[in-house]
N, CA, C and O atoms as a Tinker XYZ file with bonds, in Angstrom:
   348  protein
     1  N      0.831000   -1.190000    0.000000    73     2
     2  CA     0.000000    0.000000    0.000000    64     1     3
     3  C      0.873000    1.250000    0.000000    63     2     4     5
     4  O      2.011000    1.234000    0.468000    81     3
     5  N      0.260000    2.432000   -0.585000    73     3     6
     6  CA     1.282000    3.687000   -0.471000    64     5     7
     7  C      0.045000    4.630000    0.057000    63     6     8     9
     8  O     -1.179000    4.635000   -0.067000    81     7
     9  N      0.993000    5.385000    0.680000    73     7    10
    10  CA     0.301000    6.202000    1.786000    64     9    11
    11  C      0.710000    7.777000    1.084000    63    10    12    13
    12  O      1.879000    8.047000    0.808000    81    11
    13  N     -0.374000    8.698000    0.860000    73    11    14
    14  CA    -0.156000   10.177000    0.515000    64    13    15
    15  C     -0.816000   10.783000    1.703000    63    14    16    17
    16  O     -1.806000   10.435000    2.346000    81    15
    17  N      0.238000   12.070000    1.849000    73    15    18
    18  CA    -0.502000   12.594000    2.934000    64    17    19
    19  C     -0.933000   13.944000    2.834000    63    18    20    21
    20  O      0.107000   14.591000    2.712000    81    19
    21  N     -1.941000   14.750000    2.819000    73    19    22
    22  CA    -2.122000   15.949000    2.655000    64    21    23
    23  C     -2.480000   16.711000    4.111000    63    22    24    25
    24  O     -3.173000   16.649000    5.127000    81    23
    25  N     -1.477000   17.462000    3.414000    73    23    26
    26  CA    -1.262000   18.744000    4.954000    64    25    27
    27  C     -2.533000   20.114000    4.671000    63    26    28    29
    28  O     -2.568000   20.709000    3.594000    81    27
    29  N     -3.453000   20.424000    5.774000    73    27    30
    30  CA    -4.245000   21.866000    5.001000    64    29    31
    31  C     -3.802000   22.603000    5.887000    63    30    32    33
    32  O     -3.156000   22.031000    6.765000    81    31
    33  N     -3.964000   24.031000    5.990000    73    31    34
    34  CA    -3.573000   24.799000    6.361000    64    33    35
    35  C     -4.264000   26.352000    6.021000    63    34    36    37
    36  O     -4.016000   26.798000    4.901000    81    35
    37  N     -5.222000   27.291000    7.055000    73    35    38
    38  CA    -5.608000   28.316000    6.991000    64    37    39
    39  C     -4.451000   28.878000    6.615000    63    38    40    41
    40  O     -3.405000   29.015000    7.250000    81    39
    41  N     -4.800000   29.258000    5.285000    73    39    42
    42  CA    -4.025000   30.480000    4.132000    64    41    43
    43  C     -3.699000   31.575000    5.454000    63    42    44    45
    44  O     -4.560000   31.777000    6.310000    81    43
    45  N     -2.017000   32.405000    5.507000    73    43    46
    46  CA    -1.778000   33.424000    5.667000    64    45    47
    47  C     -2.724000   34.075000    6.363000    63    46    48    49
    48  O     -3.194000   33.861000    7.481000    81    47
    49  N     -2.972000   35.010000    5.445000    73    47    50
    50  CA    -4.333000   35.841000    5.783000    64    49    51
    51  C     -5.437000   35.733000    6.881000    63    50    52    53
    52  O     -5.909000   36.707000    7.467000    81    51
    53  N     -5.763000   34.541000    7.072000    73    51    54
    54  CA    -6.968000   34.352000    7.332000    64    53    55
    55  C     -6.643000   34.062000    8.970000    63    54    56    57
    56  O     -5.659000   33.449000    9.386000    81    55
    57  N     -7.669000   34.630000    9.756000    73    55    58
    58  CA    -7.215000   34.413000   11.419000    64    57    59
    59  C     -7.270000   32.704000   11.567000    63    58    60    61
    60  O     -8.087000   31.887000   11.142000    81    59
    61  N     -6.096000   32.561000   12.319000    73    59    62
    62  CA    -6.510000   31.452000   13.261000    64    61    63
    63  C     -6.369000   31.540000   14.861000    63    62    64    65
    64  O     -5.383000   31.634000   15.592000    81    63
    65  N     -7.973000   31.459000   15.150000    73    63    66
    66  CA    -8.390000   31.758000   16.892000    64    65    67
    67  C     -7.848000   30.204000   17.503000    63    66    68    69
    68  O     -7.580000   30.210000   18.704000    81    67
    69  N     -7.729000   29.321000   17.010000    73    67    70
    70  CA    -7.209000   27.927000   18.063000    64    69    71
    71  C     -5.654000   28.355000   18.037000    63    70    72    73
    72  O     -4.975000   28.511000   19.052000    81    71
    73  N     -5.219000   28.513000   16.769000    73    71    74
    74  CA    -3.579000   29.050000   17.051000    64    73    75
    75  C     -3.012000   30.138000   18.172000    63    74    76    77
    76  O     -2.003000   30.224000   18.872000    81    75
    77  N     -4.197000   30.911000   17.959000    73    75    78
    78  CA    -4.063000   32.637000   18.779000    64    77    79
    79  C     -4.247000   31.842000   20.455000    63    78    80    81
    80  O     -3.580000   32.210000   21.422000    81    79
    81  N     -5.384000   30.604000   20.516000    73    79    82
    82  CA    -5.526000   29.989000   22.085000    64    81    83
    83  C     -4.234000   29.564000   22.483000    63    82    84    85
    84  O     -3.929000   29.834000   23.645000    81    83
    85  N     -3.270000   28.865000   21.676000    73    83    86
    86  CA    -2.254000   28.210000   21.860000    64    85    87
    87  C     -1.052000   29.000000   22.595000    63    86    88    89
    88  O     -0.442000   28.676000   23.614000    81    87
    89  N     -0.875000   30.273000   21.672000    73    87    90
    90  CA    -0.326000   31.449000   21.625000    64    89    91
    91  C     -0.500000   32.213000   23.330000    63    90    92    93
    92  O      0.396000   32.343000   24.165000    81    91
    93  N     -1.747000   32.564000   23.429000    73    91    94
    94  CA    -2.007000   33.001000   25.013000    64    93    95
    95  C     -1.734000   32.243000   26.008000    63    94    96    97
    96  O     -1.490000   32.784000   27.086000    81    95
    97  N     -1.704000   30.653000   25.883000    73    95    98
    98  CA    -1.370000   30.215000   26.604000    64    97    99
    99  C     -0.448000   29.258000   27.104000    63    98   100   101
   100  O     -0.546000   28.341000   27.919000    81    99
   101  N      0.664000   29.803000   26.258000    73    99   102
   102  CA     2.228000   28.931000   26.712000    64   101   103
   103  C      2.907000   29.941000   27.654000    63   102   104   105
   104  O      3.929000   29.485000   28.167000    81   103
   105  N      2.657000   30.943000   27.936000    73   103   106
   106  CA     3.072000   31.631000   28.821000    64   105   107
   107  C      2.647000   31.095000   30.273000    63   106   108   109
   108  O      3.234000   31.410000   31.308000    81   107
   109  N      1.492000   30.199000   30.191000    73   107   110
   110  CA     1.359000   29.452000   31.555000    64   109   111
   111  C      1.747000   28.537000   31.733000    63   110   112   113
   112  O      1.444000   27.933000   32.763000    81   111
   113  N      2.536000   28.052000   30.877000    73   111   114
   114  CA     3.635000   26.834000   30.922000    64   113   115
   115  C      5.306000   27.099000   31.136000    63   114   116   117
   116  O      6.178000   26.231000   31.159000    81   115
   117  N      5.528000   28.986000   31.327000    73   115   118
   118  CA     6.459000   29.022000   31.164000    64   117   119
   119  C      6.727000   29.215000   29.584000    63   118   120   121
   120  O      7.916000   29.534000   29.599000    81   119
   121  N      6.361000   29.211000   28.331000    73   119   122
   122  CA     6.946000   29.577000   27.222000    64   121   123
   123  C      6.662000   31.182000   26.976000    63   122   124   125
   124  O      5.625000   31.766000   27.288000    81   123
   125  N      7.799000   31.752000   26.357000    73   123   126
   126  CA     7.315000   33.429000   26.106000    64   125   127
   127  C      7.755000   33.305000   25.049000    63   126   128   129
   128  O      7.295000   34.225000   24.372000    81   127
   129  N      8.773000   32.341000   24.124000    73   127   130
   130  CA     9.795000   33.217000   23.303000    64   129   131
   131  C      8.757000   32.524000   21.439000    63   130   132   133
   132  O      9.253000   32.647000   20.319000    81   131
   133  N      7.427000   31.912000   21.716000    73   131   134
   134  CA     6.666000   32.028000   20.839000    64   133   135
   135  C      5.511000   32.729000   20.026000    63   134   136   137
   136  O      4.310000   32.479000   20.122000    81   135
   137  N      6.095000   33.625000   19.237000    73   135   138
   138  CA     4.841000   34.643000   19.051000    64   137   139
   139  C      3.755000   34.321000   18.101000    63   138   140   141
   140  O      2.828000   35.130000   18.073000    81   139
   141  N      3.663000   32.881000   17.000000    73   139   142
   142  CA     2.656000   32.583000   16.752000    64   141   143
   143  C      2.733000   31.059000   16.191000    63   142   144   145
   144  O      3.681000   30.395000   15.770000    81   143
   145  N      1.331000   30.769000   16.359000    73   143   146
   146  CA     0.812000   29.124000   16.424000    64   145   147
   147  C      0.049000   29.259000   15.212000    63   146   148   149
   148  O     -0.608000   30.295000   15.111000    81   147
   149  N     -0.019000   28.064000   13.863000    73   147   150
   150  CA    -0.548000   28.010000   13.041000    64   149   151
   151  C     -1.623000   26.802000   13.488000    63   150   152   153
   152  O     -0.968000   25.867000   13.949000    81   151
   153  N     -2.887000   26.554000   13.500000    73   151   154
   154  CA    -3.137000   24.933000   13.354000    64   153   155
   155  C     -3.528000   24.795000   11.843000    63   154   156   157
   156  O     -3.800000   25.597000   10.950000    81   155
   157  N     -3.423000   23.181000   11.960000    73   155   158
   158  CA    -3.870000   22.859000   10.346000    64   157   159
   159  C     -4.467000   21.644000   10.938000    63   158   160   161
   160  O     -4.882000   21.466000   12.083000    81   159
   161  N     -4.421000   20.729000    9.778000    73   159   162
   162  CA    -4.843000   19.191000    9.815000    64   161   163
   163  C     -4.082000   18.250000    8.478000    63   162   164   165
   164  O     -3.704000   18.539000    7.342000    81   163
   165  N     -4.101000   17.023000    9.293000    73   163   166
   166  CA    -2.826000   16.483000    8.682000    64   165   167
   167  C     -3.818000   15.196000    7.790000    63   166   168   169
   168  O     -4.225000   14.484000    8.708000    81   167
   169  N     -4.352000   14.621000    6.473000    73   167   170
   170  CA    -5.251000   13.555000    6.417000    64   169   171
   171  C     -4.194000   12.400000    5.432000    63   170   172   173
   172  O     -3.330000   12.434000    4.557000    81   171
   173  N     -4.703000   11.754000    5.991000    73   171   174
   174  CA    -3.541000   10.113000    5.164000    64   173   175
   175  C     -4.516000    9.657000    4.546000    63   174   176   177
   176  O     -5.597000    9.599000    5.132000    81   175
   177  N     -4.388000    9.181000    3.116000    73   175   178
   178  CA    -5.149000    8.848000    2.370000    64   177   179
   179  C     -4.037000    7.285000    1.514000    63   178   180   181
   180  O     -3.098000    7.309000    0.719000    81   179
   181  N     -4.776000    6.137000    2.202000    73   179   182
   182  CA    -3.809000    5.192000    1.498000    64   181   183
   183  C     -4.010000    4.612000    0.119000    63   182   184   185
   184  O     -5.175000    4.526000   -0.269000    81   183
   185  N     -3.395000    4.352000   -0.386000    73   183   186
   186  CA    -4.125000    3.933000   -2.002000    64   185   187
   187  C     -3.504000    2.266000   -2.137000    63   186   188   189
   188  O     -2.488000    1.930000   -1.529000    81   187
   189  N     -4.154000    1.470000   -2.873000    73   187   190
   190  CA    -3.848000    0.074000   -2.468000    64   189   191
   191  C     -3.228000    0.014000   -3.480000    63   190   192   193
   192  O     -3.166000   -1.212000   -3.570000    81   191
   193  N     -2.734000    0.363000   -4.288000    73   191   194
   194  CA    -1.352000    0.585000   -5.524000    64   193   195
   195  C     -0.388000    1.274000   -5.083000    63   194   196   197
   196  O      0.197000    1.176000   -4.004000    81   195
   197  N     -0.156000    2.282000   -6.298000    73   195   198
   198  CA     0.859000    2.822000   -6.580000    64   197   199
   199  C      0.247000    4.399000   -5.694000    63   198   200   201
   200  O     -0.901000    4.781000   -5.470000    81   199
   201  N      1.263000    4.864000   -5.445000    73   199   202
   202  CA     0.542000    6.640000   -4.955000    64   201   203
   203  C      0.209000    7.422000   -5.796000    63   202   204   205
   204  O      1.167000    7.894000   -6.407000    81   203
   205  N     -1.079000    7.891000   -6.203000    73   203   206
   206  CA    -1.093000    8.417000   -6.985000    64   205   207
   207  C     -1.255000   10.133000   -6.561000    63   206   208   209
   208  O     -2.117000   10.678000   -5.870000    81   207
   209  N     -0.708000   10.400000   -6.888000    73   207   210
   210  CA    -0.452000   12.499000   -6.392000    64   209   211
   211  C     -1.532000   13.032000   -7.536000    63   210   212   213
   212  O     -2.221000   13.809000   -6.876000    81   211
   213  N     -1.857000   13.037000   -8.376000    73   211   214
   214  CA    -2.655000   13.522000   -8.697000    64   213   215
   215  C     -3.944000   13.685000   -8.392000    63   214   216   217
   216  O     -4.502000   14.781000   -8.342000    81   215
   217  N     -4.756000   12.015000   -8.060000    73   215   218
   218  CA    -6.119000   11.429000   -7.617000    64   217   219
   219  C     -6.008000   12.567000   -6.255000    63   218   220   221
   220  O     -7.043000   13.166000   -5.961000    81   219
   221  N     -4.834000   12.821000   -5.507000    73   219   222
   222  CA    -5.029000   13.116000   -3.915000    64   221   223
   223  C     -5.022000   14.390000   -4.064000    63   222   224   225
   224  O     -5.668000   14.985000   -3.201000    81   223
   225  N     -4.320000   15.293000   -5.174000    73   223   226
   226  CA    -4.710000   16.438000   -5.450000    64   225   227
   227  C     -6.355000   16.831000   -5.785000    63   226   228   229
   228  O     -7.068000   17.720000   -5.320000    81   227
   229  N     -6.584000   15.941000   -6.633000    73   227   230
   230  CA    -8.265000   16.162000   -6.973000    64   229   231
   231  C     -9.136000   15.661000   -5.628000    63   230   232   233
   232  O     -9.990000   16.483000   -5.294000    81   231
   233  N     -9.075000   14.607000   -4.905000    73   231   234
   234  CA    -9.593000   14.680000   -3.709000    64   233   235
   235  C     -9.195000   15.863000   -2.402000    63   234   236   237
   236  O    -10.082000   16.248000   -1.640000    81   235
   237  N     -8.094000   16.239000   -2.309000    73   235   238
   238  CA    -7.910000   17.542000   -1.134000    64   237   239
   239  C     -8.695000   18.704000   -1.863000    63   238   240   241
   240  O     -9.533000   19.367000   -1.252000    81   239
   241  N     -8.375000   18.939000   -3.278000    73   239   242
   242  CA    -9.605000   20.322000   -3.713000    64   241   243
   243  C    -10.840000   20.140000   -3.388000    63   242   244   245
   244  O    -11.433000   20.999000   -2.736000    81   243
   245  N    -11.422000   19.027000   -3.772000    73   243   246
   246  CA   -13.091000   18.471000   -4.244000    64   245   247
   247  C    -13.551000   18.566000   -2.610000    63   246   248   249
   248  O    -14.534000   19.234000   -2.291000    81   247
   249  N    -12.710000   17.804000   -1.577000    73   247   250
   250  CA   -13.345000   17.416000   -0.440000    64   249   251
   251  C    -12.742000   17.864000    0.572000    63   250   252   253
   252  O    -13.433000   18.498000    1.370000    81   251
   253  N    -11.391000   17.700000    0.848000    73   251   254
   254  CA   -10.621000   18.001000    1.978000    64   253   255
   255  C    -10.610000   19.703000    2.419000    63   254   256   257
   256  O    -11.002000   20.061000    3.530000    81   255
   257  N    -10.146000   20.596000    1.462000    73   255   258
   258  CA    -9.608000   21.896000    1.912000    64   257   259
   259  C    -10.814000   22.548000    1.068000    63   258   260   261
   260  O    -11.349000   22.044000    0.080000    81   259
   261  N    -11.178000   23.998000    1.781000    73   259   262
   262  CA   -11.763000   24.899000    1.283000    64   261   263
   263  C    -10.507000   25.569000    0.424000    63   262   264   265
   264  O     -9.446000   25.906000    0.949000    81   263
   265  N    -10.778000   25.686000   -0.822000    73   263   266
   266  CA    -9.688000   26.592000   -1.121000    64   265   267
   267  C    -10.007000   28.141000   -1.061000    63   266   268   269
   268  O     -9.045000   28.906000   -1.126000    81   267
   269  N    -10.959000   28.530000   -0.972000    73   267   270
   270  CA   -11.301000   29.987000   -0.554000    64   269   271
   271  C    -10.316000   30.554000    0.866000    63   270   272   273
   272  O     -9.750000   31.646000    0.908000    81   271
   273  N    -10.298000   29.507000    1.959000    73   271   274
   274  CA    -9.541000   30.036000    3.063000    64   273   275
   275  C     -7.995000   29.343000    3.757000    63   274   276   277
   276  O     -7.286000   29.745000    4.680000    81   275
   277  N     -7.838000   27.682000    2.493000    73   275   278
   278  CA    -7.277000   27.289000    2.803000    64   277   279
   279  C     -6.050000   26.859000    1.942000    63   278   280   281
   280  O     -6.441000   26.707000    0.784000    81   279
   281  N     -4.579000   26.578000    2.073000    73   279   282
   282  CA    -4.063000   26.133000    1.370000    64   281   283
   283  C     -3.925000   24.541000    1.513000    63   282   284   285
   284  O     -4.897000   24.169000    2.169000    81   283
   285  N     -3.264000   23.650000    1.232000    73   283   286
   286  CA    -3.070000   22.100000    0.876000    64   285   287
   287  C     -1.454000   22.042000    0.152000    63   286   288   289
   288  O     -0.792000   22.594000   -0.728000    81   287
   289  N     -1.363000   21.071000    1.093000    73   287   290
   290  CA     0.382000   20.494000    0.097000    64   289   291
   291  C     -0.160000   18.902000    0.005000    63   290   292   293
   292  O     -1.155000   18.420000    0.548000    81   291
   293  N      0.856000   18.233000   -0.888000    73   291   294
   294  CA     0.239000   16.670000   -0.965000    64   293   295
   295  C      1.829000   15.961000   -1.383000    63   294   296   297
   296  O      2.649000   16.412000   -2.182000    81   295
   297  N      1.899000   15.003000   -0.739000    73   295   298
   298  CA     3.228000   14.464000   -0.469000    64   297   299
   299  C      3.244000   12.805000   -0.233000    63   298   300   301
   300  O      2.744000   12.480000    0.844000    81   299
   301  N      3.639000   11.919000   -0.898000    73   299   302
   302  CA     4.019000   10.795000   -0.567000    64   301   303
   303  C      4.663000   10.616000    0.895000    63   302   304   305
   304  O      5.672000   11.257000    1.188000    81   303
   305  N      4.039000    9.701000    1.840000    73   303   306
   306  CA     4.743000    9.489000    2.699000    64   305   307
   307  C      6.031000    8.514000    2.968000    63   306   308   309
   308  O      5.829000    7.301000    2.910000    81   307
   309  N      6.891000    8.829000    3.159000    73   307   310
   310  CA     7.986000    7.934000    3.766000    64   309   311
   311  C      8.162000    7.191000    4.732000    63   310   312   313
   312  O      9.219000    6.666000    5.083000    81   311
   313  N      6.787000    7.086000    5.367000    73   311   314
   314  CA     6.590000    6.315000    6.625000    64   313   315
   315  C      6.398000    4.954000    6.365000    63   314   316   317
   316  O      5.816000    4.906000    5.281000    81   315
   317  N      6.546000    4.041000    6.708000    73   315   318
   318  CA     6.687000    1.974000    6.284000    64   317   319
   319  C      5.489000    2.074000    7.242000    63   318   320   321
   320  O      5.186000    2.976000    8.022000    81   319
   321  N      4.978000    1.070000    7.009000    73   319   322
   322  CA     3.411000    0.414000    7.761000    64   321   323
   323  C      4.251000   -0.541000    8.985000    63   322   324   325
   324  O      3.546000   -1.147000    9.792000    81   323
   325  N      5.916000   -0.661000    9.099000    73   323   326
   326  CA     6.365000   -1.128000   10.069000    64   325   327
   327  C      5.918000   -0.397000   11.637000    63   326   328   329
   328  O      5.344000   -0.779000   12.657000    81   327
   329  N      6.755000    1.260000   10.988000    73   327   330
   330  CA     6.431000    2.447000   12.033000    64   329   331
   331  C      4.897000    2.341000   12.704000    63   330   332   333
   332  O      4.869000    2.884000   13.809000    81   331
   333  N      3.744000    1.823000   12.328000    73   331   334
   334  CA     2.591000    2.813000   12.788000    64   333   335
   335  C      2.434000    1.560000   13.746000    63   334   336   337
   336  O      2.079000    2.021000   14.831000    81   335
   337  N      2.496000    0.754000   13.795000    73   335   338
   338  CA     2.620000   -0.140000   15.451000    64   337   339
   339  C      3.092000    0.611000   16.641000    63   338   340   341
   340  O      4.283000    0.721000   16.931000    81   339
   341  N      2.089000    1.136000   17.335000    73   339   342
   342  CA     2.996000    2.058000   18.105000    64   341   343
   343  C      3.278000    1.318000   19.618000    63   342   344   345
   344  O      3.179000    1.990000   20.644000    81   343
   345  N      3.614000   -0.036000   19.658000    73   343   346
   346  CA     4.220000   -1.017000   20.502000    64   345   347
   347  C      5.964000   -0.405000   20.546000    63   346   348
   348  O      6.815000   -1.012000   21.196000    81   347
């Protein structure tokens, strides 16, 4: 099996209030020297062939990411199906 993984990510521009929560509150952990937190979401999409980067491009537009507020990268993973045993 090959595993693609698409990363999304609120575009620049656009506020992120869970990042800005993150942000206010590492200073109660002791962190100061971070002045900003992005969140995104990370989705694994396995394909029972070959990886195909294109199919996962047309699925992150169609379904995954708004592209109005969001960007998307799409990347073959390098991770082995050994790693995800997390024994």
């Amino acid at each position: 099996m090959a595993r693609v993984v698409v990363d999304v990510m609120l575009k620049p521009e656009i506020l992120d209030p869970q990042g800005q929560a993150v942000v206010n509150a590492l200073p109660r952990l002791g962190v100061s020297d971070v002045s900003s937190v992005r969140i995104g979401r990370r989705i694994e999409i396995e394909f029972s062939g070959e990886a195909d980067l294109d199919r996962a491009r047309e699925i992150a537009d169609k379904i995954l990411a708004n592209p109005v507020i969001e960007d998307y990268s799409v990347h073959v993973s390098e991770q082995s199906e050994a790693t995800d045993d997390p024994a």
